[in-house]
N, C-alpha and C positions, 0 to 999 in steps of 0.2 A: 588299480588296487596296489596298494605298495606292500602287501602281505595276508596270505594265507595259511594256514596251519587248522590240523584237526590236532585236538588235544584228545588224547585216552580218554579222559571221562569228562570233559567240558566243554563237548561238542565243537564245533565249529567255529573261526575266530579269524574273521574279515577286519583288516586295519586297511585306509584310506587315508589317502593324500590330503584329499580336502573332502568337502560336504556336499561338494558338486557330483563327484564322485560317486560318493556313499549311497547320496539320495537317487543313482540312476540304478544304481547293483539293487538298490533295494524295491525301486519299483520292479524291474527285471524281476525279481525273486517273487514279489508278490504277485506278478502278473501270472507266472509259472505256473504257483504253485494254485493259484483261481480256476486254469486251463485244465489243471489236472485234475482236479478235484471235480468240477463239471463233468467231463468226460469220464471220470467214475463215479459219482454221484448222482449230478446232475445239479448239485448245490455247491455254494463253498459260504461256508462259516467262519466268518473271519471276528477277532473279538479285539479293540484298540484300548490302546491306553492314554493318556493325556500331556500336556506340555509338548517337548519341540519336537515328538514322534511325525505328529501331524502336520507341521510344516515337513519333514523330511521325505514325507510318501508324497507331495504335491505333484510332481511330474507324472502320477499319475493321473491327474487331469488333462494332461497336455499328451498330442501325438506320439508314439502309437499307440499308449494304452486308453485315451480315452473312447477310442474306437474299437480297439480289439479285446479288452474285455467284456466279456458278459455282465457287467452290469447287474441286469436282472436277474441275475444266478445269485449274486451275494445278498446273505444274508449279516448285519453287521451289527454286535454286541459289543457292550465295554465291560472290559479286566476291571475297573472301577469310576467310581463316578464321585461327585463330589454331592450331596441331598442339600444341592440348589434350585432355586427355578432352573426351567430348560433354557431361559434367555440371560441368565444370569453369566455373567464375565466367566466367575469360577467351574463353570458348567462344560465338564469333557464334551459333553453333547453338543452344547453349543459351540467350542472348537472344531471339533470335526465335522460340524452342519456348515460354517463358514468356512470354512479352510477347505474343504473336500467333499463333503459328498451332495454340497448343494449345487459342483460343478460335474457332475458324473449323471447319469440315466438309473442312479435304484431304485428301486422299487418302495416307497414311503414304507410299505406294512410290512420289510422285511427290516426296518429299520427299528430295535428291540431298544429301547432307551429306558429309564427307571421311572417308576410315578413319582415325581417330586413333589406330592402335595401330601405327601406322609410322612413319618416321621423316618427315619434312618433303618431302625428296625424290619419296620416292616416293609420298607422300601428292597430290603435283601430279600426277606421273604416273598414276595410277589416277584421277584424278578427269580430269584430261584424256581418257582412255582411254572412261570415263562419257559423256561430252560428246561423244567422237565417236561413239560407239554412238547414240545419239539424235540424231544428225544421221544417220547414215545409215537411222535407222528414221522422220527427218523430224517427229519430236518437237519438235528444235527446228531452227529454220529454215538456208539455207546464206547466207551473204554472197553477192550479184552481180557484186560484185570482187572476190574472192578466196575462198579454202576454207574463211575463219573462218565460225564459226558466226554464225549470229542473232540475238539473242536477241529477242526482244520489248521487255523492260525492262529496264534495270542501271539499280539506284539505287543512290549515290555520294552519301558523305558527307565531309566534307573537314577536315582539320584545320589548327587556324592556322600551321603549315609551311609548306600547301599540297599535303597527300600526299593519295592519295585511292586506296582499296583500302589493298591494301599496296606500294604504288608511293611511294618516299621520294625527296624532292629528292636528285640526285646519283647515286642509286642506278643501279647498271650493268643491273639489270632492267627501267629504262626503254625500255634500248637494246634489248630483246629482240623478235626480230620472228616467230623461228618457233615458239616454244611457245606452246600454248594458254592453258596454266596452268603457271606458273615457281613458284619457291620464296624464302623467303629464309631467313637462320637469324643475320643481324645487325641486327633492325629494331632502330631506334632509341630505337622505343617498343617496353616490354615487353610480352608476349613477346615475345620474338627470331627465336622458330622461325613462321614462317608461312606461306601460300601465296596464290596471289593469280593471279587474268587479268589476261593481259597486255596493253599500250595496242590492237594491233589486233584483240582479242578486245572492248574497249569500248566500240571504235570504229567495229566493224562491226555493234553493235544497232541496230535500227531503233529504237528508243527511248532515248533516258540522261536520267536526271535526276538534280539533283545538290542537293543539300538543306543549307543551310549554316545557321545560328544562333547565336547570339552575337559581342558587341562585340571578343574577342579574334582571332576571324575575318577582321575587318575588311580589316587589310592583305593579307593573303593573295586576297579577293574582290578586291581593287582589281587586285596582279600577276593573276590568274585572268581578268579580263575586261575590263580597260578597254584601248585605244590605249595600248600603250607604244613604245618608241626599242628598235631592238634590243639597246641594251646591257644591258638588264634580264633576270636569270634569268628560264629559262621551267620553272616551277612544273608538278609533277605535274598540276596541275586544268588546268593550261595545256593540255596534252597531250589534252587531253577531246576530242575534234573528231569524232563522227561523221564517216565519209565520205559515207553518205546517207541515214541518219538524223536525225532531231530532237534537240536540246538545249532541256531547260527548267532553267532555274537558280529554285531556290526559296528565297530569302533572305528573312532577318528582321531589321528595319529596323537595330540594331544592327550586325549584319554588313556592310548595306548603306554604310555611315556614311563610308566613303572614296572610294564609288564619282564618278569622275568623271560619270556621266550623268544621275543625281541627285544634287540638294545637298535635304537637311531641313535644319527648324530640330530641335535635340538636342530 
């Protein structure tokens, strides 16, 4: 790791050499935090996001975690999805069904994916509706401050906008406080039609981490985490803030590269 730092109120912030790196800290991190969760639990709720997240957690297919995880203990939901088929290219589901977890031992029924044969709307609706059913069967845990759920994990990948889920600067589902899971049907990245948890749904996991990579990232991590003037837009990843959960930010040095609290040489 070429650098550590806890920020005052921006949690945690892992920079790396390279991606070889990142993606071994990161399964370490997640295997942990699975162990721990189990052992208090006896579940871990882990909730993924899309794009190159999923190539980065690979190693956990490969020795030692594909043996020393419990497997069967996780429970795996997505931060958002895109309202495609499940076999469809653009389908988080179907990334993480090839890339991972069609190489690991889960359990199929613990695997919460969205009905895609609905429309967007209500595709949020039912999957919210999912999520409160397992909070009230304590599957997955309750907030201490409020009625949101738990989750153990939301991992959060960010794009150089600064959007993370399907949460887009500007967007009026930022403002959104009472749904679990909202909708949209005008992202500004293709597709259009999506669904996504909402800020107090990501902010009430006991865990977030946010995984970012590459030099076009750049500005986006600097608005994301460093001391600004209030005059500066507050960026979707802005919004990130656990209320009493942990933030670990896991950047690669490229990304890294505007941060005020590091300076490299290129």
């Amino acid at each position: 790791m070429a650098y550590s730092w806890v920020h005052k109120d921006r949690g945690e912030l892992r920079i790396y050499e390279n991606l070889n790196e990142l993606s071994t800290d990161l399964a370490d991190y997640i295997a942990d935090l699975s162990e721990f969760s189990v052992k208090e639990r006896g579940v871990f709720t882990i909730a993924l996001s899309g794009g190159s997240l999923i190539g980065l957690m690979g190693k956990l297919c490969e020795a030692p975690y594909s043996k020393t995880v419990d497997w069967a203990k996780w429970h795996i939901f997505w931060v958002d999805e895109r309202v495609v088929a499940k076999n469809h290219s653009d389908s988080n589901y179907k990334l993480a069904k090839d890339d991972l977890l069609s190489k690991v031992p889960v359990v199929p029924s613990h695997v919460h994916s969205i009905n895609d044969t609905v429309t967007a709307e209500e595709a949020a609706d039912e999957y919210g509706f999912v999520i409160r059913q397992l909070v009230k069967t304590r599957v997955i845990s309750v907030s201490d401050i409020s009625d949101c759920p738990k989750f153990d994990l939301i991992l959060l990948g960010m794009g150089s906008d600064g959007h993370v889920a399907s949460l887009f600067p500007n967007h009026s589902v930022l403002e959104e406080k009472n749904e679990w899971v909202t909708f949209i049907t005008d992202s500004p990245k293709p597709p259009p039609e999506r669904i996504t948890f909402t800020l107090p749904v990501i902010n009430s996991a006991s865990n977030v981490a946010v995984v970012i990579t590459g030099g076009d990232k750049a500005e986006a991590v600097h608005l994301a985490i460093d001391d600004l003037g209030p005059n500066f837009p507050s960026l979707p990843a802005r919004m990130v803030q656990p209320s009493k959960g942990k933030l670990v930010w896991f950047v690669d040095k490229p990304a890294a590269l505007k941060l005020d609290c590091c300076q490299f040489s290129e």
